[in-house]
C-alpha positions as CSV (number, residue, x, y, z in Angstrom):
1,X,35.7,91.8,9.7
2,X,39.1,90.1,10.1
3,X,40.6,90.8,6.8
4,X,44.0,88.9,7.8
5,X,41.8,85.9,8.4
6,X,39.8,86.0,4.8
7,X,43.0,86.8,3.3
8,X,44.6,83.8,4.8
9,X,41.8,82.0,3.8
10,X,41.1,83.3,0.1
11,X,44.8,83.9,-0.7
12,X,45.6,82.4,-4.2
13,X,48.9,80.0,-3.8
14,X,49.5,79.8,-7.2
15,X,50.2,83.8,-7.4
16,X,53.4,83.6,-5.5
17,X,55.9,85.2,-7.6
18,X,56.2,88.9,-9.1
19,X,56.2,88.0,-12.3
20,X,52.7,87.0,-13.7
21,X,52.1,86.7,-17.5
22,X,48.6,88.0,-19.1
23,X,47.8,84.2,-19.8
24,X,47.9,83.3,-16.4
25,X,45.4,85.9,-15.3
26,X,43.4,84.9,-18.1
27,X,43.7,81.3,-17.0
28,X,42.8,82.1,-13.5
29,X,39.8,84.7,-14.2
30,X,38.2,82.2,-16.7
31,X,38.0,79.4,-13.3
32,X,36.3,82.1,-11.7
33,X,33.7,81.8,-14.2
34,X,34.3,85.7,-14.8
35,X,34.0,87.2,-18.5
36,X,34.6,91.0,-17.7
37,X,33.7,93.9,-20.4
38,X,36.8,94.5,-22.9
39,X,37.0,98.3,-22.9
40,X,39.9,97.9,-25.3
41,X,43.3,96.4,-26.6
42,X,47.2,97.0,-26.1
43,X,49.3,97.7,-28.6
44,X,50.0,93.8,-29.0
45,X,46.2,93.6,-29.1
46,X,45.9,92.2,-25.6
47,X,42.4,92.5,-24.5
48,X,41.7,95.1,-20.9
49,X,38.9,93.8,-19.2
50,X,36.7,95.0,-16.4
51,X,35.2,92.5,-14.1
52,X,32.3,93.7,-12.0
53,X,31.3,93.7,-8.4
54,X,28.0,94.9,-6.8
55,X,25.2,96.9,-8.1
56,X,25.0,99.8,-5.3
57,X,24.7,103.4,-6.5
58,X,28.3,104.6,-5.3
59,X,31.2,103.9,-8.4
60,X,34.3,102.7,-7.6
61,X,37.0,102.2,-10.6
62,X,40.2,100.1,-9.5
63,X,43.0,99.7,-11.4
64,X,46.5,97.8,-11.4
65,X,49.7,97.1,-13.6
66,X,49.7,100.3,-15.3
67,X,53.1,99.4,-14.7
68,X,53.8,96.2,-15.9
69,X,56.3,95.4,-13.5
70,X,54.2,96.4,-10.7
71,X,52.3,93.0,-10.0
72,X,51.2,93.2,-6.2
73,X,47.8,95.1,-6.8
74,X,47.1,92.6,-9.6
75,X,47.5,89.2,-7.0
76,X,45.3,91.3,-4.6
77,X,42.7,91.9,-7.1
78,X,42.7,87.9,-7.7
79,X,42.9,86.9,-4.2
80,X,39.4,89.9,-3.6
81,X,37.6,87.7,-6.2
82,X,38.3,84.8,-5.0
83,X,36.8,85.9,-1.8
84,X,33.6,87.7,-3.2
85,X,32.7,84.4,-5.9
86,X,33.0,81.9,-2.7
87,X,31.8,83.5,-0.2
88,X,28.6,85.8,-0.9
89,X,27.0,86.4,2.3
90,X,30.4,88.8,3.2
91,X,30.7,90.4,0.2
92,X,26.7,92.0,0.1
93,X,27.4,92.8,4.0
94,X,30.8,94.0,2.4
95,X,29.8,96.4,-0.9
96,X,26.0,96.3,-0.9
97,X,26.0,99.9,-1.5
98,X,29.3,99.9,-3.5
99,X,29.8,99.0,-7.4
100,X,33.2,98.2,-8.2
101,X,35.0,98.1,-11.5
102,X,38.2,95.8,-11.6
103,X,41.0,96.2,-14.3
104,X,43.4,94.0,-13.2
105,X,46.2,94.5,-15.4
106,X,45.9,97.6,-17.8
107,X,49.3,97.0,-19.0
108,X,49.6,93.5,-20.4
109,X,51.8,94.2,-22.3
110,X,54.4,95.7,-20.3
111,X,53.3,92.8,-18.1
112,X,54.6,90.3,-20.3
113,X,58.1,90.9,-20.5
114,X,58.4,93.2,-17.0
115,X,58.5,96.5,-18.1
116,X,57.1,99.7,-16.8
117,X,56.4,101.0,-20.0
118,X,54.3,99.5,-23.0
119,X,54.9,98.2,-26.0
120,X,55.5,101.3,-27.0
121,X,57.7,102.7,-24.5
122,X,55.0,104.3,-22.8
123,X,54.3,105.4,-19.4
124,X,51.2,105.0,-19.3
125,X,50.7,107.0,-15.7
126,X,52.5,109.9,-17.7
127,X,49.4,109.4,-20.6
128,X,46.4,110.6,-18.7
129,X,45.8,113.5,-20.3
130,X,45.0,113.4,-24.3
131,X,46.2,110.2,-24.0
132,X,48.3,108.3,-27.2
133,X,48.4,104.4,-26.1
134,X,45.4,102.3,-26.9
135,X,45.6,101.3,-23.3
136,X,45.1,104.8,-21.5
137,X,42.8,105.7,-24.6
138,X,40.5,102.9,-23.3
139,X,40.5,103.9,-19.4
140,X,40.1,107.6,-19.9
141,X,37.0,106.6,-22.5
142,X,35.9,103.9,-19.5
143,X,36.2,106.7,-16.4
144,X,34.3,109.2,-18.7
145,X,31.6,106.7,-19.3
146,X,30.9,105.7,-15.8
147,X,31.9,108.3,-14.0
148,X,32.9,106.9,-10.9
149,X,33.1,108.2,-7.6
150,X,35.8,107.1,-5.9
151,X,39.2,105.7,-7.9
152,X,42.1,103.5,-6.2
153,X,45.5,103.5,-8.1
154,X,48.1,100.5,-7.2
155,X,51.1,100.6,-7.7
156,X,54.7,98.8,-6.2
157,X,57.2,101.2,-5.1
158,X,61.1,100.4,-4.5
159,X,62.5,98.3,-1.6
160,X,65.0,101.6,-1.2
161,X,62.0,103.5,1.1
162,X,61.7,103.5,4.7
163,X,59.2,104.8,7.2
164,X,61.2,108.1,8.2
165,X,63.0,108.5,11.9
166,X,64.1,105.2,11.3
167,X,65.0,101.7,9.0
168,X,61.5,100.2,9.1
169,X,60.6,99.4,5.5
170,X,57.6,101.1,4.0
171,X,55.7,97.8,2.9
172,X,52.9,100.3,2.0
173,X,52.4,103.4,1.1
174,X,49.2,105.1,1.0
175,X,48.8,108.8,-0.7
176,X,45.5,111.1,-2.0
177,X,46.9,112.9,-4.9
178,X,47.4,116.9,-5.2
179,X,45.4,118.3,-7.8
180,X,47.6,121.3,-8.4
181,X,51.6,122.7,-7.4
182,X,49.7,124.5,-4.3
183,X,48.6,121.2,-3.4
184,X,45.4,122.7,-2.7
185,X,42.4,121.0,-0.7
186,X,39.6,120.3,-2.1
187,X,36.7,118.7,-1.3
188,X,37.4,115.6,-2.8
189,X,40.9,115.2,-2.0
190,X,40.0,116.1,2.0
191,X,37.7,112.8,1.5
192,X,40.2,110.5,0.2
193,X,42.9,112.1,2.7
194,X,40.2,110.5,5.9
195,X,39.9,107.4,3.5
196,X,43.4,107.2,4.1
197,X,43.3,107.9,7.1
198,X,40.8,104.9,7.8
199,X,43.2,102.6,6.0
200,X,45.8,103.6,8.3
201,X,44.1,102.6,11.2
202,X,43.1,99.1,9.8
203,X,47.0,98.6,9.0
204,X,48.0,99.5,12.5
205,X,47.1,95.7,13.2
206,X,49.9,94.1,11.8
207,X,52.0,96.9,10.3
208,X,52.2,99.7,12.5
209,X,55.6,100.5,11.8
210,X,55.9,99.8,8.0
211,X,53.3,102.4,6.6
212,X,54.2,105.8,5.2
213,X,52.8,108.7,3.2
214,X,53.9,109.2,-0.3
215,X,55.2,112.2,-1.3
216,X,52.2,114.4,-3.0
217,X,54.0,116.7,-5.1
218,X,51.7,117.1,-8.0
219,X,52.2,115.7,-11.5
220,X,50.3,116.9,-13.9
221,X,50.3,114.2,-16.4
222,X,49.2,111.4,-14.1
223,X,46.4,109.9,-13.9
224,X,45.8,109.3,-10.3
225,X,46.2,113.5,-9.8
226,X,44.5,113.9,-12.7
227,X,41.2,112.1,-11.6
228,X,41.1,114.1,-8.1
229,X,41.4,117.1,-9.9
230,X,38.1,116.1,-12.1
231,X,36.5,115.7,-8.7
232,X,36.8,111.8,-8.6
233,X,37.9,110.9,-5.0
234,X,41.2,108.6,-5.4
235,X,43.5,106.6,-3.2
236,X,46.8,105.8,-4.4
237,X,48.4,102.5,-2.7
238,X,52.0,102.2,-3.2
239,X,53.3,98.1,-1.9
240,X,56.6,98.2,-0.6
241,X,59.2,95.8,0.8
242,X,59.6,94.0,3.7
243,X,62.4,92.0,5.2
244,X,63.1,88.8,4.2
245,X,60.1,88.8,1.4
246,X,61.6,89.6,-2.2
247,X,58.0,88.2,-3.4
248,X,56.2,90.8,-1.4
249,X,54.2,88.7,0.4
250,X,53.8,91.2,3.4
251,X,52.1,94.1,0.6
252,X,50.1,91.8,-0.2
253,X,48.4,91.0,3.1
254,X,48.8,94.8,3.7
255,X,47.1,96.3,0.4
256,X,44.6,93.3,0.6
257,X,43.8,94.1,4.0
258,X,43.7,98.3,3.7
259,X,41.9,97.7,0.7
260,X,38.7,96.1,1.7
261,X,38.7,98.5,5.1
262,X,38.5,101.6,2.6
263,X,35.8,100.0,0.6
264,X,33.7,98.7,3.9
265,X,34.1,102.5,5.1
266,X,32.8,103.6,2.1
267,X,29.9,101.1,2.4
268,X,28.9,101.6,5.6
269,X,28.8,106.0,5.1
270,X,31.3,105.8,8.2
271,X,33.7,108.6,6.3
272,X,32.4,111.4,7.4
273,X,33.2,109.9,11.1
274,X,37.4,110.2,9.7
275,X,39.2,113.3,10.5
276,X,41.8,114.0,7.1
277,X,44.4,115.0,9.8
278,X,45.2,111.5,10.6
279,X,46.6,111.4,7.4
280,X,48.8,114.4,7.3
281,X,50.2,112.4,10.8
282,X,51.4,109.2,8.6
283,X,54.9,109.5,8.3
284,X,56.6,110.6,5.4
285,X,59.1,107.9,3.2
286,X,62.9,108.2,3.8
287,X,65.3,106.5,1.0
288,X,67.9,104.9,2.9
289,X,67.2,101.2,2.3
290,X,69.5,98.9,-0.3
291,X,68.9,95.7,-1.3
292,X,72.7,94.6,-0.5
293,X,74.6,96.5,1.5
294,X,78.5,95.2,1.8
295,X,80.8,97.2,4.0
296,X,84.2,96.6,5.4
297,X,85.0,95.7,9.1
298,X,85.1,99.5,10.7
299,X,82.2,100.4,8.5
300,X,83.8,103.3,6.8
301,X,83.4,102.2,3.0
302,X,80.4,100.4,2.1
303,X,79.0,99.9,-1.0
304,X,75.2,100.2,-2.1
305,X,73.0,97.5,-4.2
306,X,69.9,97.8,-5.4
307,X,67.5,95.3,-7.0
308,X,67.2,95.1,-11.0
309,X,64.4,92.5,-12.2
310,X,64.4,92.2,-16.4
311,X,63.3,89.3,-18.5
312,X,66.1,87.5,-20.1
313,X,64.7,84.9,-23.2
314,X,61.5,84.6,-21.2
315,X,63.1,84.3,-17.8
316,X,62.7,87.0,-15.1
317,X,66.2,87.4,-13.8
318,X,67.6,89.4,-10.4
319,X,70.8,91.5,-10.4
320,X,72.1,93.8,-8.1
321,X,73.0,97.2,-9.5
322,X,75.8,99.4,-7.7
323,X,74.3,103.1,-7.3
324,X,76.1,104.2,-4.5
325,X,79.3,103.8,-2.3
326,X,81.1,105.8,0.7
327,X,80.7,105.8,4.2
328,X,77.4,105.3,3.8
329,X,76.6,105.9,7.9
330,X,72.7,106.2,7.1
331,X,72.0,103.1,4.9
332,X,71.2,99.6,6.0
333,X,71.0,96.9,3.9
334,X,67.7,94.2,3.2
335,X,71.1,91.8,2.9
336,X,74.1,93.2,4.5
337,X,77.9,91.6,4.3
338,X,80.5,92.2,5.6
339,X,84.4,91.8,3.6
340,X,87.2,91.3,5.7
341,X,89.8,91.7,2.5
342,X,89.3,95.0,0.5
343,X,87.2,95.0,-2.6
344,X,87.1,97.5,-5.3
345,X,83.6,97.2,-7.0
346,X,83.3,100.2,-10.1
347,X,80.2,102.5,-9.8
348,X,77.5,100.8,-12.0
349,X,78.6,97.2,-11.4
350,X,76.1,94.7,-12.3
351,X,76.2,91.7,-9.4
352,X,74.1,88.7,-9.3
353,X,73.9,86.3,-6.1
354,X,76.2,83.5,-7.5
355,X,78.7,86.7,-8.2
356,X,78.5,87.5,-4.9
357,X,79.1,83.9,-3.4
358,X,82.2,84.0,-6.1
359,X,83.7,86.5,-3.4
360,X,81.9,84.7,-0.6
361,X,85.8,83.8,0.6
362,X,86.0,87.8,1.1
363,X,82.6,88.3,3.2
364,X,80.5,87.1,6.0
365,X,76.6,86.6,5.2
366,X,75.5,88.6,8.0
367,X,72.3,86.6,7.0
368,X,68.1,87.5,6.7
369,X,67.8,87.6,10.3
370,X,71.3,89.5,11.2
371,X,69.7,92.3,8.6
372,X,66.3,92.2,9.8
373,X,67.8,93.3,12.9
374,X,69.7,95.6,11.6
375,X,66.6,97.1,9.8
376,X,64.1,97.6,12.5
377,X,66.7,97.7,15.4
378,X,68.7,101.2,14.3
């Protein structure tokens, strides 16, 4: 199958931003005609539903927006049912041996106003075992009750990592969790390390340079490491940045894409045909990406931005939060300027993009494309 081409076709327009309130994906399930199971409530008493897919005798649980500010697994959820309730014939040649559980958004909460945390405060991917939250509560009950077999865990990561041995961006990030400190194999874990290894090769299509490994120390609170140590098989997909896409656009395509490879290979019994040592070949992440990188004309004091996305009286706003400054040789910038008058910006600083046209008479844009360069080029 061409996944690039169903995605293109199935891809829901409306979910173009980051930020997508619970309503919305209640507005947008209930036009699928979808119902789902409620396996439980937030702490605001936000319903967590599980929608359904397939009735073959292998389990797959999938789950997204455990962070609630991590919304790219959640529009590639929407844009897979969009494809499986309009176009049937591909999705029994797709999963007919596959059932698949879909919790879109187990944080709605955190969702709601773009937090990582719930209601509470909770990280809810630090609540796995004897978990607290209602929301963790309800998935452990849920994975004990249907006992899946395989698990995929999305997540976003930060636009600060890049492929390493060079600038590209990791736009994805694919990862089968340790189940101790030894990082030990096991079975299960050498199964989801050739599943990787067959979503690899799908993304070498259209991302070849833009995929890493996640780092696999373990963490024994998490529930991703966690499940491969009970013996369920699980994928972790990490979406990442990309130039010139700050509503990651380019994940989307990538997890959508990765995403229904894994689950046709685990349709069609082709694992076994995977070798797990492709995936100990994906290259490891790097952090030496900003989101705005200014540096003065020789280059030998620059100063480091990063992205900071927060609700502000119901309005997601975008700053830009100084972490780092210095020479600065090995960073490179999504936005890169360049001041041609000193500037003296404290460690901490708080920038938005009208602050930094304020000083616009002290730098030159470099511009999208100058930095896109810059990115892949070095």
């Amino acid at each position: 199958m061409d996944f690039r081409a169903i995605h293109q076709e199935y891809k829901l327009p409306t979910f173009n931003r980051r930020y997508i309130p619970p309503e919305q994906i209640e507005e947008q399930i209930a036009s699928f005609g979808l119902k789902g199971l409620e396996i439980g409530q937030s702490v605001e008493e936000r319903p967590i539903r599980v929608f359904r897919f397939g009735a073959g005798p292998t389990k797959v649980i999938l789950w997204s927006q455990m962070h609630g500010n991590e919304s790219t697994g959640t529009r590639v959820f929407l844009d897979i049912f969009n494809f499986f309730i309009n176009d049937r014939e591909r999705q029994k040649e797709l999963i007919s041996n596959l059932s698949l559980y879909f919790i879109p958004m187990l944080n709605p909460d955190g969702a709601e106003v773009y937090s990582r945390a719930n209601a509470k405060g909770v990280d809810l991917n630090r609540d796995f075992v004897n978990p607290k939250s209602p929301e963790m509560k309800a998935f452990v009950d849920y994975v004990n009750k249907i006992k899946p077999d395989w698990a995929f865990n999305m997540h976003d990561q930060r636009n600060i990592f890049n492929v390493s041995g060079d600038y590209h961006p990791a736009t994805i990030s694919l990862l089968a969790p340790s189940v101790d400190e030894e990082r030990s194999m096991t079975p299960e874990r050498e199964d989801a390390m050739k599943l990787c290894g067959a979503m690899y090769d799908e993304l070498q299509k259209d991302f070849s340079n833009n995929i890493s490994r996640f780092t696999d120390e373990f963490y024994p609170l998490a529930s991703g490491d966690n499940m491969q140590k009970q013996g369920v098989r699980t994928v972790t997909v990490e979406s990442g940045g990309y130039p010139n896409d700050p509503m990651r656009e380019a994940g989307r395509l990538s997890t959508f894409a990765s995403l229904l490879r894994a689950l046709q290979v685990l349709d069609s019994g082709e694992l076994e045909e995977w070798d797990a040592g492709i995936y100990q070949k994906i290259p490891l992440p790097e952090k030496n990406l900003c989101d705005v990188l200014i540096w003065n004309e020789e280059m030998t004091y620059c100063y480091a931005f990063v992205e900071d996305r927060y609700m502000d009286n119901g309005q997601l706003k975008v700053e830009f939060e100084l972490i780092e400054q210095g020479e600065l040789k090995d960073i490179r910038g999504y936005r890169e300027f360049k001041a041609i008058e000193p500037i003296d910006f404290k460690n901490g600083v708080h920038l938005n993009m009208d602050d930094i046209s304020d000083v616009s008479d002290l730098l030159i844009d470099r511009g999208v494309n100058a930095a896109e360069k810059t990115i892949k080029s070095n």
